[in-house]
C-alpha positions in Angstrom: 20.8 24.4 4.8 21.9 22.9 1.1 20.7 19.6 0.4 23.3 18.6 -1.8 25.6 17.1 0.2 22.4 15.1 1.4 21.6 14.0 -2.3 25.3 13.1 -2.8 25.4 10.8 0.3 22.1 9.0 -0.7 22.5 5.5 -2.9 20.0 6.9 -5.2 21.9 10.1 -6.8 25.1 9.6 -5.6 27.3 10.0 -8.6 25.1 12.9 -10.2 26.5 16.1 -11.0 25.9 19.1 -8.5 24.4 21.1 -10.9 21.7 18.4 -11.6 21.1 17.8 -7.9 20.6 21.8 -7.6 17.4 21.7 -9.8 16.2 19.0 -7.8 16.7 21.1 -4.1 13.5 23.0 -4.5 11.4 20.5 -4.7 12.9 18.4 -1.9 12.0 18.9 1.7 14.3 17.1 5.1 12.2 15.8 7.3 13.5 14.9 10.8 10.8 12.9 13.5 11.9 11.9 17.0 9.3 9.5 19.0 9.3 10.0 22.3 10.5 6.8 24.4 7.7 3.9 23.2 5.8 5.7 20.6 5.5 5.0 17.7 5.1 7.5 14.4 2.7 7.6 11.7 5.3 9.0 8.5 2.9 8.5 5.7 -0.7 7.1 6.1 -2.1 5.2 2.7 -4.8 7.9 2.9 -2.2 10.6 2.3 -3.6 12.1 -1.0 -1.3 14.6 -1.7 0.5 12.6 -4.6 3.0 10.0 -5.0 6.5 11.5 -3.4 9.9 9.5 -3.3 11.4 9.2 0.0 15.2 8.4 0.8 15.4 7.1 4.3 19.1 8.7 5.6 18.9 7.1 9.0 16.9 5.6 11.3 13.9 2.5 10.7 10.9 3.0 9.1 8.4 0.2 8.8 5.1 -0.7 7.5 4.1 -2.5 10.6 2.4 -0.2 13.5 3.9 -3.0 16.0 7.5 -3.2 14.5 7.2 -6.4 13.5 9.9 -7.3 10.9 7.8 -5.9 8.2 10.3 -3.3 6.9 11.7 -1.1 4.7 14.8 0.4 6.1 15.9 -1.8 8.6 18.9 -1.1 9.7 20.3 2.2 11.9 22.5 2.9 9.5 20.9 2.4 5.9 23.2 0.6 3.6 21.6 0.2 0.6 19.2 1.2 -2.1 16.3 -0.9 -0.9 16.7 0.1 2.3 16.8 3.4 1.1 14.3 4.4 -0.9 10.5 3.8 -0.8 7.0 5.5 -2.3 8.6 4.2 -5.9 5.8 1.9 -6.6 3.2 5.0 -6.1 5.2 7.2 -8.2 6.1 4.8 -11.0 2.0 3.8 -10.9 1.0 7.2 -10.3 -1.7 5.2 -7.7 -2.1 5.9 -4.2 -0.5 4.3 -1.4 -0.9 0.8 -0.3 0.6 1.1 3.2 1.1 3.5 6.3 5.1 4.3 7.2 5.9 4.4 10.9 8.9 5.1 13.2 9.5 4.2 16.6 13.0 5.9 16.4 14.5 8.9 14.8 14.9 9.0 11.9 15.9 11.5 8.7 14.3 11.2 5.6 14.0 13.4 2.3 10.8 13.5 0.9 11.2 14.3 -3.2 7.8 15.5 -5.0 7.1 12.8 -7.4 6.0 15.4 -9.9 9.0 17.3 -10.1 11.0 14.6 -10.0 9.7 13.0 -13.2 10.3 16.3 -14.7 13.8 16.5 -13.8 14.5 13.0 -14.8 12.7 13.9 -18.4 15.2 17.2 -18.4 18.2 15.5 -17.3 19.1 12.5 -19.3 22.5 12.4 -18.4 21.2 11.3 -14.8 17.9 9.1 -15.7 19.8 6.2 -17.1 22.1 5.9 -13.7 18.5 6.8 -11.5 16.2 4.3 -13.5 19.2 1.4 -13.5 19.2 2.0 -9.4 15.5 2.0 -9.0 15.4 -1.3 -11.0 17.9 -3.1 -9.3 16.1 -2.0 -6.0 12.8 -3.5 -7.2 14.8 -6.4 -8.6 16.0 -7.2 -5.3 13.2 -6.5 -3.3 11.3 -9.4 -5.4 13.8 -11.6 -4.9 13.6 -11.2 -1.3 10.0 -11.1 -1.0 10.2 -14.7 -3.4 12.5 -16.4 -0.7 10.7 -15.2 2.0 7.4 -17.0 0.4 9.4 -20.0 -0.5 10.7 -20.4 2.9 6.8 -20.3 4.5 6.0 -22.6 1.9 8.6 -25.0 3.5 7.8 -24.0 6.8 4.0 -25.2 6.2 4.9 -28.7 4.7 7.1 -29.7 8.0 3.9 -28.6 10.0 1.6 -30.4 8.0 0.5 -33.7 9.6 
């Protein structure tokens, strides 16, 4: 089964020519998990040393938190948006191991894009690295953001409990 019409769907190379998403393919794997009924799914443990991969979530919720507490990533059923999308771009732009184990407690599709090769395809394809690197960014951009109002909000939260 082509992967194409996966990449074309995904927030992250939506846009790029088919040809360019071809030499990609290869290097990509699908990976589909089902949980049985209250279990939940190591993805990707920090201790995973096989090198720092992209992943684009496609459906489902994946979380950093063993207990699904609302720790996430991709949040929603239905992922809507880069951020929710994409995750393992800190290891791959750092080229440093994880920080965090992945789980699911639902299904959920995900392509799993070999960090290596991709960085080679982005430095052989600079018609698509400007669109890729702007998406990433605005990603990471948003993600601090978020993770900055969440901090300013417990910061709020611990000067109405403090007597």
């Amino acid at each position: 089964m082509s992967l194409i019409h996966l990449f074309q769907k995904t927030h992250l190379l939506s846009g790029i020519a088919t040809n360019l998403l071809e030499q990609l393919e290869p290097h990509t794997q699908r990976i589909v998990v089902e949980p049985a009924y209250n279990e939940t799914k190591l993805l990707i443990s920090s201790k995973d040393s096989s090198g720092p991969d992209l992943y684009l979530v496609l459906e489902g919720e994946v979380t950093l938190d063993q207990e699904k507490k609302e720790v996430g990533l991709a949040t929603s059923r239905e992922v809507t948006s880069l951020e929710e999308e994409l995750f393992g771009e800190v290891s791959w732009l750092l080229q440093r191991p994880r920080i965090a184990d992945v789980f699911t407690s639902s299904r959920a599709v995900l392509l799993r894009i070999n960090g290596k090769a991709f960085t080679q395809w982005l430095q052989a394809n600079p018609e698509a690295t400007s669109l890729v690197w702007q998406r990433i960014a605005t990603a990471l951009a948003l993600r601090l953001v978020q993770t900055y109002a969440e901090n300013q909000s417990h910061k709020e939260l611990i000067k109405i409990f403090q007597f």
